[in-house]
DOZALO-739155 format. One record per residue (C-alpha): x, y, z; residue number from 0; residue in one letter. Coordinates in steps of 0.02 Angstrom, whole numbers. Each point is the difference from the previous one (the first is absolute). Layout:
BEGIN
px  py  pz  nr  rest
X  Y  Z  NUM  A;
...
//
This chain:
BEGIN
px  py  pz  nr  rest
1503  -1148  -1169  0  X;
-70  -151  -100  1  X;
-113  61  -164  2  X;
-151  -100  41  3  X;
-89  -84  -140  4  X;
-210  18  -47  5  X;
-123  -154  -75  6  X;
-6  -37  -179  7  X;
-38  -175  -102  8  X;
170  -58  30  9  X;
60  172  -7  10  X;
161  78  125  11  X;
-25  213  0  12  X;
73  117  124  13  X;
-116  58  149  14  X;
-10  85  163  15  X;
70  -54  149  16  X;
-112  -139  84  17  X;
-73  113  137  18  X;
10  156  51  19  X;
27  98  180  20  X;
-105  71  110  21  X;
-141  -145  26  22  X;
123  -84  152  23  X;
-89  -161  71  24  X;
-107  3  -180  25  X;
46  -144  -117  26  X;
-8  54  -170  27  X;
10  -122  -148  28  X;
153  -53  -86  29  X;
28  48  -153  30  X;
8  -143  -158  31  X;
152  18  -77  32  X;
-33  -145  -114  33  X;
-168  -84  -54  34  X;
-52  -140  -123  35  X;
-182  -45  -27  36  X;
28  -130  -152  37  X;
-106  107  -115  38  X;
108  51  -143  39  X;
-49  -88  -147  40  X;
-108  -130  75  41  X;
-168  -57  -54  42  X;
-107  -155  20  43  X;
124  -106  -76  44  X;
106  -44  174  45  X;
191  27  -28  46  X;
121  -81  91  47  X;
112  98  162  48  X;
135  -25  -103  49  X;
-49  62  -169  50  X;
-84  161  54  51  X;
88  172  -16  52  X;
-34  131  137  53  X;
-34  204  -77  54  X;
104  29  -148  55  X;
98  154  117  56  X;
69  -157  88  57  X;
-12  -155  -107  58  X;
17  -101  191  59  X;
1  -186  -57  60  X;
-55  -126  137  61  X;
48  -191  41  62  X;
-51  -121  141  63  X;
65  -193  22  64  X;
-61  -129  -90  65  X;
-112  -54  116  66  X;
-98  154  -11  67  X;
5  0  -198  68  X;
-129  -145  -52  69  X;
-162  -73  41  70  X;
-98  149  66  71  X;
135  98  80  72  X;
105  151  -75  73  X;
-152  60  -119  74  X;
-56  169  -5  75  X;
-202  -11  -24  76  X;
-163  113  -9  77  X;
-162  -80  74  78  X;
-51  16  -189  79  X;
144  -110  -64  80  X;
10  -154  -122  81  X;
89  -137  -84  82  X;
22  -52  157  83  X;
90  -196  -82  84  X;
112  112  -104  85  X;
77  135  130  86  X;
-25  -86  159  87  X;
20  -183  1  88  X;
-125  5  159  89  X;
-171  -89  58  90  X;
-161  80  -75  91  X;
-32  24  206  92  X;
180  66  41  93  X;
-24  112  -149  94  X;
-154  79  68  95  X;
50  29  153  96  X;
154  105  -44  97  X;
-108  110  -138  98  X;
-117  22  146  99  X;
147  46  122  100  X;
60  128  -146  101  X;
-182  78  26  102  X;
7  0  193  103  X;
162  95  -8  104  X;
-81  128  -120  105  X;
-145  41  133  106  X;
126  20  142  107  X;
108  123  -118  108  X;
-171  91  -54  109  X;
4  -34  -191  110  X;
-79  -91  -117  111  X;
8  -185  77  112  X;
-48  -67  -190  113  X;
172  44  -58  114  X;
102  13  140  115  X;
158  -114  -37  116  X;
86  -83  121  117  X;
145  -130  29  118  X;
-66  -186  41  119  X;
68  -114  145  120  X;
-92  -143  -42  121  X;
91  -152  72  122  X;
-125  -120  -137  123  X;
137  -152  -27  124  X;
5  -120  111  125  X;
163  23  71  126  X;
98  88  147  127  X;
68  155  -13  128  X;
165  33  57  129  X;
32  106  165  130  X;
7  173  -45  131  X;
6  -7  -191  132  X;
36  196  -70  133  X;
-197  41  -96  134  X;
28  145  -53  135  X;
202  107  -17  136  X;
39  144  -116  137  X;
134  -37  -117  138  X;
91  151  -22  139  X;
47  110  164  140  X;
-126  169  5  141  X;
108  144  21  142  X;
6  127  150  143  X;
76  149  50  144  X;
148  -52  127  145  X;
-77  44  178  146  X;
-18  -91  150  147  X;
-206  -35  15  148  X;
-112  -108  90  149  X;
-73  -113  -144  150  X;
-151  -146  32  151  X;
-129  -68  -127  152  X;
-173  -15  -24  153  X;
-125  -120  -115  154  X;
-177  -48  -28  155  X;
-47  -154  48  156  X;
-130  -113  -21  157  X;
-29  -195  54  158  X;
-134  -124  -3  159  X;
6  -167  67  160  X;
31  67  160  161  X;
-49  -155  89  162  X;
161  -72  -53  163  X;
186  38  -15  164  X;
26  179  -19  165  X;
117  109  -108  166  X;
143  80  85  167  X;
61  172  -72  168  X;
185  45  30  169  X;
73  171  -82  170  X;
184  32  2  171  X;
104  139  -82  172  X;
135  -65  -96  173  X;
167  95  -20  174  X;
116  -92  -109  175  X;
-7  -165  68  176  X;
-37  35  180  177  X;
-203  -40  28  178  X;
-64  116  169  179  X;
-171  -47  66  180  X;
-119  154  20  181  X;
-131  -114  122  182  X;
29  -113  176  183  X;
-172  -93  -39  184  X;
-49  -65  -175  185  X;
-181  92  -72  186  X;
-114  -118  16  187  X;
-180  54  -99  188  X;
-98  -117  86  189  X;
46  59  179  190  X;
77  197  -9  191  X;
-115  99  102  192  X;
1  120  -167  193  X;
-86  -140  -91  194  X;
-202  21  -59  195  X;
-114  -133  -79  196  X;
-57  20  -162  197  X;
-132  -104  -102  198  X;
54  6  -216  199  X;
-135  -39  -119  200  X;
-6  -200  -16  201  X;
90  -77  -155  202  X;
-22  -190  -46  203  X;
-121  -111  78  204  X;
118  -12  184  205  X;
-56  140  108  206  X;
164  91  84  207  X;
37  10  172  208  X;
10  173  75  209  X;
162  116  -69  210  X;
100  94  140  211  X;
99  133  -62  212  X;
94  142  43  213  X;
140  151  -27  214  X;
169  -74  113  215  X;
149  97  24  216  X;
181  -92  93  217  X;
-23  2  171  218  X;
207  70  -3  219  X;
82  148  -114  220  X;
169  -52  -44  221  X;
107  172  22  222  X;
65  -42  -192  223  X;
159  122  -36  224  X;
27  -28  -195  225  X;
-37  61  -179  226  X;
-96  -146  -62  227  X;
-107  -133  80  228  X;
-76  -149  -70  229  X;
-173  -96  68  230  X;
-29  -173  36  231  X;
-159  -81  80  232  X;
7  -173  62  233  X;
-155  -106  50  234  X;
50  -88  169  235  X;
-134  -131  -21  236  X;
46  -170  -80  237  X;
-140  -100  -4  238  X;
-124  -22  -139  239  X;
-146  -14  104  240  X;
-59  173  -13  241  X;
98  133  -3  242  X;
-112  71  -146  243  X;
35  174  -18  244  X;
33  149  -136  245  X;
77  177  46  246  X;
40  167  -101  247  X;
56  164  25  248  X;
154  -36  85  249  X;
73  158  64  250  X;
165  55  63  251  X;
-26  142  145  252  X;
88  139  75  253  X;
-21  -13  171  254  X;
118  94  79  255  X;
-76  92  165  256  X;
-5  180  32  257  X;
81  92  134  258  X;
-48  173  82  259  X;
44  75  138  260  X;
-59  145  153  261  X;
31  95  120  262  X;
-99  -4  166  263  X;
3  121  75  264  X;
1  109  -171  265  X;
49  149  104  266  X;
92  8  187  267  X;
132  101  88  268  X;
171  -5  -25  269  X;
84  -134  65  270  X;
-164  -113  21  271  X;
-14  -174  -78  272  X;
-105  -37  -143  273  X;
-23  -174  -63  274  X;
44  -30  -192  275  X;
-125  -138  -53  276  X;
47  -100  -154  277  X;
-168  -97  -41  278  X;
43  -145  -146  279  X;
-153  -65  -108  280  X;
-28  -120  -65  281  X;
-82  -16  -176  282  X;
-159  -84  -9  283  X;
21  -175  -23  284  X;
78  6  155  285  X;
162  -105  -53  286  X;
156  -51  133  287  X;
99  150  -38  288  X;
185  -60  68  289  X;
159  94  -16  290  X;
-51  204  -6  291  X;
102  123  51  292  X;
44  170  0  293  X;
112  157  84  294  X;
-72  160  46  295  X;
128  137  24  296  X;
-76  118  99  297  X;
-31  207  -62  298  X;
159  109  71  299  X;
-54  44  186  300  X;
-100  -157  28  301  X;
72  -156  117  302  X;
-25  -140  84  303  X;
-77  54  157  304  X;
68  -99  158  305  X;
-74  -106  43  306  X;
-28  -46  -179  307  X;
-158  -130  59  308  X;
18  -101  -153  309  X;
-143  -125  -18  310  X;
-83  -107  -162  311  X;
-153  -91  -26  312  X;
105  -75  -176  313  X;
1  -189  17  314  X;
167  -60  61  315  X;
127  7  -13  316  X;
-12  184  -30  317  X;
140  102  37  318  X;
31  198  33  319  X;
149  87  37  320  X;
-29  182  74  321  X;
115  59  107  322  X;
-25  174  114  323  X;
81  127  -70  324  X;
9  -70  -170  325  X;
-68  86  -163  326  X;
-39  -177  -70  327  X;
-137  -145  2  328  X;
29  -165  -69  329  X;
-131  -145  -9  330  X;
-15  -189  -69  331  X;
-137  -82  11  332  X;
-143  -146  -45  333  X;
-215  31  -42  334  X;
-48  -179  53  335  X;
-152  -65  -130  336  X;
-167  72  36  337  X;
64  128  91  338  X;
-44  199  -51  339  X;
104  106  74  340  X;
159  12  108  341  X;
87  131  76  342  X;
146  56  67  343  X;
36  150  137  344  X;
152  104  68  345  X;
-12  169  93  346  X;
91  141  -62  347  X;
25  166  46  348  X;
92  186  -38  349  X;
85  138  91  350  X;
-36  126  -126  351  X;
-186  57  -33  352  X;
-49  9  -187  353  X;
-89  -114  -117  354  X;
80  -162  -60  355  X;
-56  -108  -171  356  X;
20  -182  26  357  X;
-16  -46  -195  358  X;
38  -134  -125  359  X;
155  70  -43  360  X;
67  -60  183  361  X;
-29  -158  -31  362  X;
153  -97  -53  363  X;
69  -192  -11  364  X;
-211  -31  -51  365  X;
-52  -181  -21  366  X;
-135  -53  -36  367  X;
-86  141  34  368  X;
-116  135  -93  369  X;
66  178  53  370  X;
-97  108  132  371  X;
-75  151  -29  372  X;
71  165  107  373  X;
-50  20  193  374  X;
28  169  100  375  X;
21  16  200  376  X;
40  180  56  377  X;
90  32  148  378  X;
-39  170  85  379  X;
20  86  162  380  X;
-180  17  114  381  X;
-59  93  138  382  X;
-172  1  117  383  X;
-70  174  6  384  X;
-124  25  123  385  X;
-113  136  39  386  X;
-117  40  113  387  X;
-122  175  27  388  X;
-74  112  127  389  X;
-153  120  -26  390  X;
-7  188  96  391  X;
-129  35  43  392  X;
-116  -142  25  393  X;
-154  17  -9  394  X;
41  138  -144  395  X;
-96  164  -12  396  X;
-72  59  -167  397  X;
63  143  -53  398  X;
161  -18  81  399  X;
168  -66  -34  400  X;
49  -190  47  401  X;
179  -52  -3  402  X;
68  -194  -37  403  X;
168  -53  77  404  X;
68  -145  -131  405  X;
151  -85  84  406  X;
130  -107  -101  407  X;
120  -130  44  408  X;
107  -111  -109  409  X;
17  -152  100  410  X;
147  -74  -126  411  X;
98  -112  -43  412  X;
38  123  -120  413  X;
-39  178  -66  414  X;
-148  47  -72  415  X;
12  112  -173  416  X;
-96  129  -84  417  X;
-119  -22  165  418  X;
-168  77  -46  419  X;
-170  31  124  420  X;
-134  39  -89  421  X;
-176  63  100  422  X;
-145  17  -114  423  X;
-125  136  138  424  X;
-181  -65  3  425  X;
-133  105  -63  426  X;
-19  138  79  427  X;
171  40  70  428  X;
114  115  -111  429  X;
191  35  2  430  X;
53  134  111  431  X;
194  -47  4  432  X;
119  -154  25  433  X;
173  -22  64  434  X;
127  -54  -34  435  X;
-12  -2  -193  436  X;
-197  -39  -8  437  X;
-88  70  -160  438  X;
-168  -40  -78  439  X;
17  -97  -168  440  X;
-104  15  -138  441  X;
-103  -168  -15  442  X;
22  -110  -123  443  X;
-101  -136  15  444  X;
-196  -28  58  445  X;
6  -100  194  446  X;
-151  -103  78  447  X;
-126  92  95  448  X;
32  -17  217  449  X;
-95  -116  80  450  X;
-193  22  23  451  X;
51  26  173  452  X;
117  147  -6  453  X;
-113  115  -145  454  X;
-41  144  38  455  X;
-123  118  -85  456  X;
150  94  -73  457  X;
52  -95  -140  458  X;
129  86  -93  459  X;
169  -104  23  460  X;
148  100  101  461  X;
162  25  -63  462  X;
144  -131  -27  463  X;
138  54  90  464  X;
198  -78  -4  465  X;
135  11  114  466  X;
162  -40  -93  467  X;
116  -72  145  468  X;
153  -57  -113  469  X;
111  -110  73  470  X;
-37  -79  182  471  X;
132  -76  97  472  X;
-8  -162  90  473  X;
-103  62  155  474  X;
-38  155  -52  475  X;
-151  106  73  476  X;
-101  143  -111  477  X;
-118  87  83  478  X;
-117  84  -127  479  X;
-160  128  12  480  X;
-121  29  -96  481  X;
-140  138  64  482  X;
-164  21  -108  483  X;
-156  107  17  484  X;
-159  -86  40  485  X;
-137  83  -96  486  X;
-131  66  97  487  X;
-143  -114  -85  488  X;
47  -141  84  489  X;
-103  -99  110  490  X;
93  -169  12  491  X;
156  -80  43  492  X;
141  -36  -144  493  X;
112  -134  -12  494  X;
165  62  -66  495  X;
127  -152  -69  496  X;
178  24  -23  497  X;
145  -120  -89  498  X;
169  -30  -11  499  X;
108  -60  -130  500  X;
168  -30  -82  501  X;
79  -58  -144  502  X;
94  -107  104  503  X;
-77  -171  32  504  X;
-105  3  165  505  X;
-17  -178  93  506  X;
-154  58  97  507  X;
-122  97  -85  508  X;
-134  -2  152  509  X;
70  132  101  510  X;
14  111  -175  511  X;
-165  93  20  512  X;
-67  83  142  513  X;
-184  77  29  514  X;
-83  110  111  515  X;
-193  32  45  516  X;
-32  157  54  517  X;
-183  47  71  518  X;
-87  159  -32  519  X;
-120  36  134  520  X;
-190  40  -38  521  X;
-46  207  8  522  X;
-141  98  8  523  X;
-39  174  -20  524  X;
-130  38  122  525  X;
-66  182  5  526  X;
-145  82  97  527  X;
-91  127  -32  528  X;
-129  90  133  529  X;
-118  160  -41  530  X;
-142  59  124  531  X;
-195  33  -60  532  X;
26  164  54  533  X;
135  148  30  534  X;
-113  82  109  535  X;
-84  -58  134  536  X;
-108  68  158  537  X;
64  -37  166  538  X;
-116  -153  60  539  X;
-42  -62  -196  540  X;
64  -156  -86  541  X;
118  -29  -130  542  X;
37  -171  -138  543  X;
192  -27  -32  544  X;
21  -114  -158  545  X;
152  -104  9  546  X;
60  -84  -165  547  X;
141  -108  -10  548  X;
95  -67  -156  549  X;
119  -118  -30  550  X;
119  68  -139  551  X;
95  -168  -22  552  X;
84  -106  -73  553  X;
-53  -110  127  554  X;
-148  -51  95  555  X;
6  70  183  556  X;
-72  -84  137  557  X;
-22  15  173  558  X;
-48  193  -43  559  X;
-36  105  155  560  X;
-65  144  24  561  X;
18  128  170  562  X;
-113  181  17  563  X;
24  82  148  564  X;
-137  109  41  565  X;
44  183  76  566  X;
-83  67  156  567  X;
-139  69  -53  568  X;
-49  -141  -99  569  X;
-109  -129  48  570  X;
10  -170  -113  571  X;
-207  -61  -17  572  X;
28  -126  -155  573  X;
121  -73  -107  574  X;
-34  -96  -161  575  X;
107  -109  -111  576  X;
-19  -53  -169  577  X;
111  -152  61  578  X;
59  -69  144  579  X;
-29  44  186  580  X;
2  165  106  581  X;
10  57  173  582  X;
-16  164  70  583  X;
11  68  198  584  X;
133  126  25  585  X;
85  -39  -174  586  X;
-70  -66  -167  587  X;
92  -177  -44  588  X;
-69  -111  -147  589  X;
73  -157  -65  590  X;
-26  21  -204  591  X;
85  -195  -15  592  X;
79  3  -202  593  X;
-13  140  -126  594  X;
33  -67  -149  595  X;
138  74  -112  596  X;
-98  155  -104  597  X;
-166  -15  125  598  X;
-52  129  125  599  X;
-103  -19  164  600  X;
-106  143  95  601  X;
-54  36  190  602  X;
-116  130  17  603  X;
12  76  185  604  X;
-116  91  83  605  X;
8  128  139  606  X;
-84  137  128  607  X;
90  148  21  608  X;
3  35  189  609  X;
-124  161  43  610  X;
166  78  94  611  X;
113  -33  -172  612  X;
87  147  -61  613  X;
106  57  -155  614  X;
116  -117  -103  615  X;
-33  -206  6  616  X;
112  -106  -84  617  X;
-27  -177  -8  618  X;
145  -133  -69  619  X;
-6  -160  -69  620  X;
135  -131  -30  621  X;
12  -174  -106  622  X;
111  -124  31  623  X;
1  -156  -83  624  X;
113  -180  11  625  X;
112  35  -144  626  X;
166  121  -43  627  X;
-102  179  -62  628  X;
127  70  -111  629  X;
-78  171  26  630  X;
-54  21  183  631  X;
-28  199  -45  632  X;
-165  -35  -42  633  X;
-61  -107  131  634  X;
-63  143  108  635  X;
-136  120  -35  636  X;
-78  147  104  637  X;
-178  90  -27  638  X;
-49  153  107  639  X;
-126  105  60  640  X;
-37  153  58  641  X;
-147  -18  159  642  X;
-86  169  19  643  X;
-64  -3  182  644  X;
-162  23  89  645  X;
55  119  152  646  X;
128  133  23  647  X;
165  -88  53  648  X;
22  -42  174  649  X;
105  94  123  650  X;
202  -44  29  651  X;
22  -104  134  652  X;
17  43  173  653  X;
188  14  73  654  X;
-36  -159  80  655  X;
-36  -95  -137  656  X;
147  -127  -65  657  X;
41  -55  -169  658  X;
81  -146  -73  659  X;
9  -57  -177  660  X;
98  -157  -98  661  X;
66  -17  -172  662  X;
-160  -130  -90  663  X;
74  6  -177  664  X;
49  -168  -86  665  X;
152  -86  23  666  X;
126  16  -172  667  X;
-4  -131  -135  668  X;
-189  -32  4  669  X;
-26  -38  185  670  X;
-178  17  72  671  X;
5  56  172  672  X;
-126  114  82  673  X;
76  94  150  674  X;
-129  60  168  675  X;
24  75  147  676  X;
-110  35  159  677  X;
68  152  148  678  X;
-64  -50  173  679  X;
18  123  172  680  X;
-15  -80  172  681  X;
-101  149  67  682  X;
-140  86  -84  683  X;
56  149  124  684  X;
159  64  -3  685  X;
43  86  179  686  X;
156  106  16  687  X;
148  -94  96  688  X;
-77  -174  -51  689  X;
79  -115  -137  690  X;
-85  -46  -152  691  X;
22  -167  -113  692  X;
-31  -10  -173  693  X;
3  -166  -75  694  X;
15  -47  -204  695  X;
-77  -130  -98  696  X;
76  -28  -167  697  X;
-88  -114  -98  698  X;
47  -102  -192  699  X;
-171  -46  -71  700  X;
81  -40  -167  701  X;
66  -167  -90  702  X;
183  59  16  703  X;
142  41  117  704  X;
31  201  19  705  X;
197  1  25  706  X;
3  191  5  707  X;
-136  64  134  708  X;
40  164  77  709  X;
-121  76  158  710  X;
-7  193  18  711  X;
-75  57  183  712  X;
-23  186  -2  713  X;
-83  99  131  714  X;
-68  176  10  715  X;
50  22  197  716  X;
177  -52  44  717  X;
-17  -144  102  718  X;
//
């Protein structure tokens, strides 16, 4: 590795490496690893290029030919300088402009312009300049460390004049005797695209023509392999019309690019390709970088993958060899001028999962080249769990027990590990047992609430429960339930999520969570009560039933019915409602509509006992309503009375009479039927040796099927 140098006034100190990884297709600056700025020693007395004496760490001595060493050429100047006849040899005019070029190149560097110094390139003399005459060379070679770098230069320069011939800035590296250019096209102040226009303060009587000036770095780093260099400038314009100029700070750079280098993808299956990207950047001034190279001998357990898809966006000719199979990468390659970034790509691949470092320390035969910083691809097995789940029963029942059926299927390529399914119950819903190997877990960390949607108005958070699966095969199927206890203070549906994972890569994580929605139908309580005015009543009076009706919850009930069948002996003369609608004929029937959850409703019913009414009465009522009643033992209610009558009883019936009766009690689960029957004979005189027919009637005056009716026909005279 080279040992890099930093700026000083003339002075060469070990640095840090020019750039540094992990900012691929960034430029970063080079770093100076020599400067001079002409400003040891110097004052407003101008001293000649050849006489001046760079920092005393140093002691660099400069020299330029001849032509550059008289008239107003080869002086080092402040704009505040004098004895101009003495030092300079130059015009009054000439001598103005270069003090005033010395103070434009002290506002582009940012210090004080007034005493900025700076080298003149005054061609004041009448004569022709020959072609490429050396202006400014160090004597003695500055040393470097022995490495194999990417060197270029840079300078401040400023011209005037500009209308005329122009100066022509060449930098080469000198290494013994051998001169290497570090540019393809001259800097030219008046027309680099880096150049600004500055205005000095006017000296003399003659006022100047606008200064362009600017910071210029070689256009081409030389890839310099040596321990010492040496610097020479030449100016590449000969004539002496124009070409007025002065520069400073002439700088020798660094500018070696940086390679990295990634993975992508950073993590894949065994045996997949990933493509190793090496991105080379260059540094800022954006220099022809020719001649880089490097190997990369790839981590144990990393190859070439086949095919090996080598490709480069390097300038050519760029060349990679990467053969399948092969634990090795080798590249040379080209960064035209201007150009940022290159890069070059090859797949590679591994058999064996783990994690593999690509770092500096496999990079070998480097040229050229700053060393990468580490990259990491993994290879690892994966596998697509899926799962999918079933609800039973749907819609659930509070108070009861609902069971989920979680199925699990490892559709591959490879097996799944440590394979975990996790089901956190809604609200509501607590653990009654889980199999195989389901447990609730203690929670550990605070989750989102559900969706507005799926709240319910219990609120407490269910269990976590986890199913540790272990191991699943390549196609293997795990069939998993859990069964929890719906509490009986629910009144909505729940959505209940589950999820699968692994510690084993998964390609496809949409099919990793399955959810169910399972309803909870509305239910009301309904209950009736009935009670009668009076316990006693006189055959022929009247009696009041009051029927209340309540709705218990936790729901609203609607569609509430309610069915009183009258006894004979009763005879229905009103009915009232505090809501709804009632009929009455044979049977009471009123409509109630909704009873809200916690309100009531009352009928009042009123009735005439019949004058031939004797003994017990008893009258029943039933509510119905369009909702699951949890408790259907209170949705009938009885009141009874005892009739005294107004006569002695009547006689038995004659042996000719015929009786028939039929079953008129409600039908099971809160049917409303109301049963009748009417006995006919075809003769009202019955004449021995003649046949008599009896017909029948059996009538359902309710709102319900009877499926049960049973007829009894009983006579007192065998027939």
């Amino acid at each position: 590795m080279a040992v890099a140098f930093l700026l000083g006034l003339g002075v060469l100190a070990p640095g840090a490496d020019a750039t540094v990884p992990g900012h691929p297709g960034e430029p970063q600056s080079p770093t100076v690893v020599y400067s001079e700025n002409f400003e040891n020693g110097v004052g407003k007395t101008p001293v000649p290029l050849t006489t001046y004496t760079g920092a005393p760490s140093l002691l660099k001595k400069y020299t330029a030919a001849n032509a550059f060493l008289k008239n107003c050429n080869g002086q080092i100047v402040e704009f505040e300088s004098n004895e101009r006849t003495k030092a300079t040899d130059c015009e009054e005019v000439a001598f103005n402009r270069v003090r005033q070029m010395a103070w434009v190149l002290g506002k582009l560097r940012g210090v004080d312009p007034t005493t900025n110094h700076a080298v003149t390139a005054y061609t004041d003399g009448g004569k022709t300049l020959p072609a490429n005459s050396v202006q400014f060379e160090t004597v003695t070679p500055i040393s470097l460390a022995a490495s194999t770098r990417f060197i270029t230069f840079s300078v401040d320069a400023a011209e005037t004049n500009c209308k005329h011939s122009h100066a022509e800035f060449k930098f080469y590296l000198l290494s013994g005797s051998l001169e290497t250019p570090t540019f393809t096209t001259p800097i030219d102040p008046c027309t680099d695209k880096n150049s600004k226009t500055f205005e000095p303060p006017t000296l003399g009587t003659k006022p100047p023509e606008p200064f362009m000036a600017g910071s210029f770095a070689g256009n081409s780093a030389t890839l310099f392999n040596g321990s010492a260099l040496g610097i020479r400038m030449r100016n590449g314009q000969t004539s002496e019309d124009g070409n007025d100029a002065s520069f400073d700070n002439v700088e020798v750079l660094d500018a070696t690019p940086q390679l990295d280098k990634s993975f992508s993808p950073e993590v894949l299956n065994v045996g997949a390709p990933s493509q190793l990207t090496f991105t080379i950047t260059n540094t800022s001034e954006l220099a022809a970088k020719n001649g880089w190279g490097f190997t990369d001998r790839l981590p144990t357990g990393l190859v070439v993958a086949a095919p090996a898809a080598a490709a480069t966006t390097c300038t050519q000719p760029t060349t990679i060899k990467a053969s399948a199979g092969d634990g090795t990468v080798s590249v040379a390659g080209n960064l035209a001028a201007g150009m940022n970034y290159c890069t070059v790509t090859v797949n590679i691949t591994s058999t064996v999962k783990g994690s593999y470092t690509n770092g500096p320390q496999d990079i070998t035969d480097e040229t050229g080249l700053n060393p990468p910083g580490p990259a990491t691809v993994t290879f690892t097995t994966n596998a697509d769990l899926e799962i999918e789940k079933s609800a039973s029963p749907s819609p659930a029942t509070p108070g009861s027990d609902e069971t989920y059926t979680l199925q699990v299927t490892n559709k591959g390529p490879d097996a799944a590990e440590e394979v975990i399914v996790t089901d956190r119950l809604p609200p509501g819903l607590s653990f009654v047992s889980g199999s195989p190997d389901c447990e609730p877990v203690e929670l550990t960390r605070t989750l989102p609430p559900p969706p507005m949607e799926h709240r319910r108005r219990t609120t407490t958070p269910g269990p976590e429960i986890k199913c540790a699966l272990g191991e699943m095969a390549l196609g293997a199927h795990v069939t998993l339930t859990i069964v929890g206890h719906v509490a009986s203070s629910v009144t909505e549906g729940f959505l209940n999520t589950a999820i699968v994972s692994s510690v084993t890569p998964d390609p496809d994580l949409s099919n990793n969570e399955a959810a169910v929605n399972t309803p909870v139908p509305p239910e009301a309580d309904l209950e009736i009560e009935k009670t009668a005015s009076l316990s006693t009543v006189t055959a022929g009076g009247q009696v009041t039933y009051t029927l209340t009706v309540k709705n218990n919850g936790p729901h609203d009930a609607t569609g509430v019915i309610v069915l009183d069948h009258s006894p004979p002996g009763l005879g229905v003369i009103s009915v009232e409602p505090s809501q709804g609608t009632c009929v009455h004929d044979k049977i009471v029937l009123c409509s109630l509509g909704s009873v809200l959850n916690g309100a009531s409703a009352q009928i009042l019913v009123t009735a005439n006992v019949a004058p031939n009414a004797s003994g017990a009465l008893t009258n029943t009522a039933v509510v119905k309503g369009g909702q699951t009643d949890p408790n259907p033992a209170n949705n009938t209610s009885s009141a009874t009375i005892d009739v005294t009558p107004l006569t002695p009883a009547p006689l038995p019936p004659a042996a000719s009479e015929v009786l028939a009766s039929v079953t008129t009690l409600a039908v099971p689960d809160q049917g409303f039927s109301d049963l009748n029957i009417v006995k006919h004979v075809n003769r009202a005189t019955a004449h021995p040796g003649r046949r008599l027919i009896y017909t029948l009637e059996i009538t359902n005056n309710g709102i319900d099927d009877d499926p049960d009716v049973n007829v009894t026909d009983t006579s007192t005279l065998p027939l």
